[in-house]
Structure formats: C-alpha cells, structure tokens
C-alpha positions as CSV (number, residue, x, y, z in Angstrom):
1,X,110.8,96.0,102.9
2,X,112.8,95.8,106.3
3,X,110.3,97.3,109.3
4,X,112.9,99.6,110.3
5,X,112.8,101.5,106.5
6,X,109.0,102.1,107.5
7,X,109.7,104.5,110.7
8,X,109.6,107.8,108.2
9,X,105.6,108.4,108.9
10,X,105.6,107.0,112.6
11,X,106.3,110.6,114.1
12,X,103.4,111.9,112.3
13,X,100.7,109.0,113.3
14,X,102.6,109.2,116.8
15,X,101.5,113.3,116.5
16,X,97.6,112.1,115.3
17,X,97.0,109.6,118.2
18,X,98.2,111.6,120.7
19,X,95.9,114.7,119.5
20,X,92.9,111.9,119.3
21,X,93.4,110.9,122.3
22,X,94.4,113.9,124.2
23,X,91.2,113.9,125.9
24,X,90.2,110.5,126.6
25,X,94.0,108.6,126.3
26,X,93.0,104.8,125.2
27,X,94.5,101.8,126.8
28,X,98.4,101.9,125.2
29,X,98.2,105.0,123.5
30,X,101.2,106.2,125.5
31,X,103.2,103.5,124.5
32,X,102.0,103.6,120.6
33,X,103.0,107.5,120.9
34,X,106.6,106.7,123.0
35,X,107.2,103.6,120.2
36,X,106.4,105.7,116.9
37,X,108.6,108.8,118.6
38,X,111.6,106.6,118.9
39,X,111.5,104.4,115.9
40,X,111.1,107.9,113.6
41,X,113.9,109.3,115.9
42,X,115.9,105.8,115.0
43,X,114.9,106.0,111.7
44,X,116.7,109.6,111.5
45,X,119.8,108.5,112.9
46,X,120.1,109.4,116.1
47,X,121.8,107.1,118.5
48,X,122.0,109.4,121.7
49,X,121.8,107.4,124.8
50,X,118.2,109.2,124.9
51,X,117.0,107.5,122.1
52,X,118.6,104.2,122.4
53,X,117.6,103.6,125.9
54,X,114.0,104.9,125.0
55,X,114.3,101.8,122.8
56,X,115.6,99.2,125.2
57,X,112.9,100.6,127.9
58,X,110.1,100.4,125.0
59,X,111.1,96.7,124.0
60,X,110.9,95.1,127.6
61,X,107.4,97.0,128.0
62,X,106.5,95.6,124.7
63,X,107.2,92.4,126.3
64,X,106.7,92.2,129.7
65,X,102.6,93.2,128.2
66,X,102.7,90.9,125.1
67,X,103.0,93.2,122.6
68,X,104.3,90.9,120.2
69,X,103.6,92.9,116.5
70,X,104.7,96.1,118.4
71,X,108.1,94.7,119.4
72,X,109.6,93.2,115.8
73,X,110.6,96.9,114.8
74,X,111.5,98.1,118.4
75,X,113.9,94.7,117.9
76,X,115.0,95.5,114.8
77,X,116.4,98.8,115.9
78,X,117.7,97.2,119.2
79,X,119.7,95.0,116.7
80,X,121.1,97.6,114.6
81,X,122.1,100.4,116.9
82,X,125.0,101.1,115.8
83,X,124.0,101.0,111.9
84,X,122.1,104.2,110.5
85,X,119.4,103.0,108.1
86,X,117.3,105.4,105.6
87,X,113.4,106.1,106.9
C-alpha cells in the first residue's frame, strides 16, 4: 500500500504524542506532531498554501536532520500535490 494511503490515523497518534509529551516534549516530538498533522491534512485533500508549504518546510527539516524514514511520505505528498488521494 502507497505511504500516502496510510495518513488517515496520523492526526490521531499526532493528537497522543503531543498529550504524552505535553509535559516533558521528547527530542522530535514537535516535528512527529507537525508531520502526522500535515500528512492527515494531505491525506484529506487539502492543498491550501498552509498545508502544502507546511510540507515543503517539513521535508527540508526531515532532511537537513536525517530523518530519512520520516521523509518517504512527506515526499510522496510533495510529489503529488496537485493529486487528491483517499486516507
């Protein structure tokens, strides 16, 4: 199954790490949050310039920190912006 097909769940494990680690944040959970947020929103269809520049932004800090296995979706949905695919 493509990785972009998997994005329905990522706004609800986006909403359980961020109330896990409200408290105490852990090292990336801000970006884990941000990515799961706009892949779901991606995943929904919406292309506003919000959400696709959320992605572009998302991608480069995926890989400027070599997050490798966190940027194949956030690529995915860079390459298909204009294309609405099913959660």
């Amino acid at each position: 199954m493509p990785v972009i097909k998997q994005v329905g769940r990522s706004d609800k494990y986006a909403l359980f790490l961020e109330d896990y680690t409200r408290a105490e944040p852990l090292p990336r959970s801000r970006f884990f949050i941000a990515r799961g947020r706009a892949l779901a929103a991606y995943g929904r269809g919406e292309r506003d310039a919000k959400t696709l520049s959320n992605l572009q932004n998302l991608c480069a800090e995926a890989e400027q920190t070599g997050l490798k296995k966190a940027l194949k979706a956030l690529q995915q949905a860079n390459s298909n912006r204009g294309v609405h695919l099913a959660p």
